[in-house]
N, C-alpha and C positions, 0 to 999 in steps of 0.2 A: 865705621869700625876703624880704630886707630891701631896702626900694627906699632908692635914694639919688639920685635924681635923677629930671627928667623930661623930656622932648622934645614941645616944640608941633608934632602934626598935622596938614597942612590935612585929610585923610580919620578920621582916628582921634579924632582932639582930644588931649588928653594923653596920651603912651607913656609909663611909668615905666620905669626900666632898674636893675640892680644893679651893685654891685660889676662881678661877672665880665664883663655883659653892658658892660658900661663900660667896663674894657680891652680885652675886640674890639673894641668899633665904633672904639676911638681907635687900633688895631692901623696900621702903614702898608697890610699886607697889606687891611682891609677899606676904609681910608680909600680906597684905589686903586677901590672903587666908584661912589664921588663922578664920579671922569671914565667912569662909563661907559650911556653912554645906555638906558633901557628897551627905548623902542621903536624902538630907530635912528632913522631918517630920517621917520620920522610927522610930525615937527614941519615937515619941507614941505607938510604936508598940513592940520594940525592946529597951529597954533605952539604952542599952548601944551604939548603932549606932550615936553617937554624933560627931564623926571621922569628921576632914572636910579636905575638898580640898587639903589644905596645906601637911599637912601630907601625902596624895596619892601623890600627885607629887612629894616630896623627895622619895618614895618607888618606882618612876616609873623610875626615874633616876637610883635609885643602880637597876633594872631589866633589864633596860637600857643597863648601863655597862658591868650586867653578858652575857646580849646576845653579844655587842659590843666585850666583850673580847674574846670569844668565837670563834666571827667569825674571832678577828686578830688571834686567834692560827692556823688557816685554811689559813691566810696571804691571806684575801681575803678584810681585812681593815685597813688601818694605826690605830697608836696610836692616832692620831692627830682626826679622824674619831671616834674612839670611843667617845673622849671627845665633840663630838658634839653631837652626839648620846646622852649622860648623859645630855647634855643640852637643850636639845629637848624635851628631855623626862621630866625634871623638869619645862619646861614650857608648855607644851601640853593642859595644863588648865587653864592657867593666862587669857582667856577670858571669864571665867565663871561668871555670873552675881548672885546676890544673888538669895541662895536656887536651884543652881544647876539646874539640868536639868527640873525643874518647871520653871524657868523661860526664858529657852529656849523656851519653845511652847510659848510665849507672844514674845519674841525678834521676834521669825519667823513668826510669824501670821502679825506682824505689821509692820515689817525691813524687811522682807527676810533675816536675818542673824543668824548665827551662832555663839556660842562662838569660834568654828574655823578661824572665821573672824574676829574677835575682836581680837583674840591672837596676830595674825599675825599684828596685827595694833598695838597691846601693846607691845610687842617685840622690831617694829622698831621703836614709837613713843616714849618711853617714856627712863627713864632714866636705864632699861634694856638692850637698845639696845646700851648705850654709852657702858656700861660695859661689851660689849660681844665684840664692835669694841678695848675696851681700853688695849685689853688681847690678838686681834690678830682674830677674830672670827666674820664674816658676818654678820650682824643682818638679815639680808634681807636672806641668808640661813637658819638660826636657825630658823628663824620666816617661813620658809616655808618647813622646815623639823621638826620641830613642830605640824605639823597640818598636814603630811603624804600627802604635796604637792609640796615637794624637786623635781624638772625637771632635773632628770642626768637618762635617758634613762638608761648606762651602770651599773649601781649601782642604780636602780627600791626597789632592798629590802632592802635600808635603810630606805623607807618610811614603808617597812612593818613592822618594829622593831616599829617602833610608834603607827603606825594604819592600820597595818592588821589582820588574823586572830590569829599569834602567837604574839599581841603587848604587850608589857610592861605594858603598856595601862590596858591590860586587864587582865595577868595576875596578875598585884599588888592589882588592884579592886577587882577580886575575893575573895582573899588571906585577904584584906584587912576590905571588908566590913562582910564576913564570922565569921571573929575573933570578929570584935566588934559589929555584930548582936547578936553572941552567939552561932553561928549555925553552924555543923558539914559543909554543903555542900558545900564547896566551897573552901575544902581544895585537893589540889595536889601537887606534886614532883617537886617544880619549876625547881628547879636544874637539877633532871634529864628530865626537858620537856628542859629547854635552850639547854642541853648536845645532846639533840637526832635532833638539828637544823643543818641542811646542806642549802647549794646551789645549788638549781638544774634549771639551763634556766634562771637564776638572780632573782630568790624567794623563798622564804623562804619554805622549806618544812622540816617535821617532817621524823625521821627514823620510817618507819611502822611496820617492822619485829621487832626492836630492843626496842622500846618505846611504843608498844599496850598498856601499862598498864596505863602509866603515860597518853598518847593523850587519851584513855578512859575518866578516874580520867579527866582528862580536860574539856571536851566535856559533860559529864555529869556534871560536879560544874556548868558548864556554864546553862545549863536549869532548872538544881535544885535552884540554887539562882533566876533564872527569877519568877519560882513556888513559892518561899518558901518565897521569901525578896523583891524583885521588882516591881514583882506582886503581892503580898500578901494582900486579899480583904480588911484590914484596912491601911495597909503603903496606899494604892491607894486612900482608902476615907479618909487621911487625906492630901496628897498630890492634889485631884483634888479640895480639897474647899481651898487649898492654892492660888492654880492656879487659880482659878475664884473668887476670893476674889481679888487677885491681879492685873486680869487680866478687873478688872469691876471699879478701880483706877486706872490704869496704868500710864495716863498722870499727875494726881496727884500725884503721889507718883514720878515722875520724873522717871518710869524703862521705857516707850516708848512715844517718838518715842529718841534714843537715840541723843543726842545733841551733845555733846561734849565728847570727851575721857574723858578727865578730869573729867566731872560728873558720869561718867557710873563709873569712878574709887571709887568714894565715895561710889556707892551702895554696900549693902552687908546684910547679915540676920537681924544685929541687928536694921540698919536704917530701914530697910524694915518694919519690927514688930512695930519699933517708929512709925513711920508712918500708917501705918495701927490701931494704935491703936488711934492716932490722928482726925481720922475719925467719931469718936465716935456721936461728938454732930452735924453732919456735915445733913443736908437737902434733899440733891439730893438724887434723887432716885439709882442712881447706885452707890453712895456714902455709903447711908443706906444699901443695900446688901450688899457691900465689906465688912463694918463692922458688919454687923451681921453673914455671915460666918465665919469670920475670929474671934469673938469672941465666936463663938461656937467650933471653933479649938482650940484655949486659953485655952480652960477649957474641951477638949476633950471631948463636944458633939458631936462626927464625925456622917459622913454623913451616914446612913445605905446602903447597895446593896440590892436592891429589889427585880434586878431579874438578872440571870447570864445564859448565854447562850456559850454554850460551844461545838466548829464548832469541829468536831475528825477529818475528810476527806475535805483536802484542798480546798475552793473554792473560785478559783483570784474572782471571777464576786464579789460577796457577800466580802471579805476581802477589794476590790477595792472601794468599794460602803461606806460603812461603815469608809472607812480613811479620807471620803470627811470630810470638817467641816461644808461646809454647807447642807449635808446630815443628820448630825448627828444632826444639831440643826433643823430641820425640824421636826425629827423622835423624839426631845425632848420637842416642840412645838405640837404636835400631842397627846405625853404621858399625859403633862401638861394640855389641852383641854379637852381628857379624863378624867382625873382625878382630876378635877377644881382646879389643882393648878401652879403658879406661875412657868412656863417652868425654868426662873432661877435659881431656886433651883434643878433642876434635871439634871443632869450629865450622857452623854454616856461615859464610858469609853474603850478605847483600847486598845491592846498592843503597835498599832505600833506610840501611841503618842511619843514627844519624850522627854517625862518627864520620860520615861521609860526607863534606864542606860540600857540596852539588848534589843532590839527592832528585829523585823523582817526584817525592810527596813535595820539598819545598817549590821546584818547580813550576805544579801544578796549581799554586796558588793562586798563581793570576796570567793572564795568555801577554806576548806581548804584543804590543799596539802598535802600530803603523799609521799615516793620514798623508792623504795625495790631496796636494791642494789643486780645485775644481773652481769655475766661475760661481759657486753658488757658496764656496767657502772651503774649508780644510774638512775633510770627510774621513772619519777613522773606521780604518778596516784590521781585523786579528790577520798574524803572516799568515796563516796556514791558508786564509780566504786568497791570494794575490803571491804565494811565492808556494808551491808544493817541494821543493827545493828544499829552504830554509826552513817550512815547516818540518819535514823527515830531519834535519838536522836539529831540530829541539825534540827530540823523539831518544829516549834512553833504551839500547837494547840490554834488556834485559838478563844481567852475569850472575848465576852462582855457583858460587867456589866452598871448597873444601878443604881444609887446613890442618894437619897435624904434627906432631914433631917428627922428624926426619926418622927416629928410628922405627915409628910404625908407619912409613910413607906405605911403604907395598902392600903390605894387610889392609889399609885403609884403603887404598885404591880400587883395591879387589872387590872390597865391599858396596864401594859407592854405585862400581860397575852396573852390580848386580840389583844397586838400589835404586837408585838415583835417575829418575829421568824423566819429564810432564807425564809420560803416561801412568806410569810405576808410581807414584807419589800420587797422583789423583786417586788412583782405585786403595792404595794404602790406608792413605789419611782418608778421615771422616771433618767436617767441620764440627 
């Protein structure tokens, strides 16, 4: 790979980029990342978290490479391999729709899709994909080793470089959003977590004996950022009156039911906000909520937590009950009747929504890997078999919260009281 350029980092320090990787990122199609925030509305919480999308994906790319290059020094990747790798990895998020993973829970509520799904269609649809064939390079591969759904059986952990539990993915995000939250927790050793990565059975595993410290430092930034920035009970109440503001316009504002590529390409934070703010003198009733959430967001009169309920000892029955949506607006429907107020302004919130960048469901996709090398070879074991520690630290306890606007905080609390609790909510609800 021939570098021709480089881009100053404040997390990485110098990216170099190529040729190809040079007309993506100057693409309009990736430029349109620029306007689109990381962490949504964190920056009421956190100013400095203004970072958006664009930026992660150039830091996911050089994370990318470091593991790519890594594994050609093991000659278990070509050169050629890595640079696909770096471009996977720099488009892994070109189907994110405005304000990030808030408006993921709207795309799937009303699409069934996924910004994974849109990549893959942005990729091979647009003038992305010319420039990936025009260089030598599959669209229809990138676009599905992108999205950590490349089908080569024999080479399984290239998709994990993307989107498994050691992905680029996830360590740039960390690294990423930690720096410009402000916040110590979600800094580690990238270098030596890349360095401590083998193959073992065609997947990516961690050296355990050799790397304890750094796969720790990992494994904990990953639940501290969930605790401290993710989850954090105002990032959350400014985030779910985004999402129900948004989500109460949706066909107005043109984000669902998605129409065209071409339209989904326009959307992005700042149209979002025009529009939303357009709604102002508007009549309809779900027109007037969107806009009066959303202009209570404006001027950061967030939504208060009433009542917060917080599960220690895992229980699928209750976590399972609780993910439904229409569980949850029953249980919000029940609170609001109690407490004479307007169900739509109350908010269950969860973790395993998936406006939440660390969730429990994505989690649980795949365990992470470990291997102690032994006189008979490297031997892969899951943490939880060899660290019970580290294991209870990838373990999400289980928070749900209650949100409403300040002026019915105490009527809603009362009600929640009286509502709200594993036992109360099981004998309630029926499935």
């Amino acid at each position: 790979m021939k570098r021709i350029g480089e881009i100053k980092d404040p997390v990485h320090g110098y990216i170099h980029f190529t040729e190809v990787e040079k007309e993506v990122i100057d693409s309009p199609t990736f430029q349109r990342l620029r306007r689109i925030k990381q962490l949504a509305c964190a920056d009421l919480t956190y100013p400095g978290a203004v970072h958006t999308r664009f930026v992660h994906c150039i830091g996911t790319m050089h994370v990318s490479g470091l593991i790519g290059n890594h594994l050609m020094e093991k000659n278990y990747i070509s050169i050629d391999e890595v640079q696909k790798l770096r471009l996977a990895g720099l488009l892994h998020d070109v189907g994110h729709g405005p304000f990030s993973h808030v408006y993921e829970e709207i795309l799937d509520r009303y699409t069934n899709l996924t910004h994974e799904d849109l990549g893959e269609k942005i990729i091979k649809e647009t003038e992305i994909g010319d420039i990936l064939e025009k260089h030598g390079y599959s669209k229809h591969e990138i676009s599905k080793l992108a999205v950590g759904r490349l089908d080569v059986k024999e080479k399984k952990f290239l998709n994990q470089v993307i989107a498994g539990q050691f992905a680029s993915d996830i360590m740039d995000y960390l690294l990423r959003d930690s720096y410009f939250a402000g916040v110590e927790y979600g800094r580690f050793d990238v270098y030596r977590l890349v360095e401590s990565l083998d193959l073992v059975d065609n997947n990516l595993a961690a050296d355990y004996s050799g790397a304890f410290g750094v796969l720790e430092a990992y494994i904990i930034s990953r639940i501290e950022m969930f605790n401290v920035v993710y989850f954090h009970r105002t990032v959350r109440a400014a985030n779910v009156m985004l999402a129900r503001s948004m989500d109460f316009a949706h066909e107005e504002l043109g984000l669902c039911p998605v129409k065209s590529l071409e339209e989904f390409l326009l959307l992005d934070d700042y149209k979002t906000m025009l529009a939303l703010e357009s709604l102002k003198n508007e009549t309809k009733n779900n027109l007037v909520k969107a806009y009066k959430i959303y202009s209570h967001l404006k001027e950061r009169k967030l939504f208060k937590s009433t009542y917060e309920l917080i599960i220690h000892q895992r229980n699928d029955f209750f976590t399972n009950l609780i993910n439904k949506v229409s569980i949850r607006k029953k249980i919000e429907a029940e609170i609001g009747e109690k407490a004479k107020v307007d169900p739509d302004y109350i908010v269950i919130d969860v973790p395993q929504l998936l406006s939440v960048p660390i969730n429990p469901a994505e989690r649980k996709r795949s365990e992470i890997l470990v291997y102690k090398k032994t006189p008979e070879g490297k031997k892969t074991q899951r943490i939880r078999e060899i660290s019970p520690f580290l294991s209870s630290l990838s373990e999400f306890i289980d928070i749900v919260r209650v949100y409403t606007l300040p002026e019915y905080r105490e009527k809603v609390t009362e009600a929640c009281e009286k509502i709200l609790s594993p036992k109360s909510l099981s004998e309630r609800i029926s499935m």
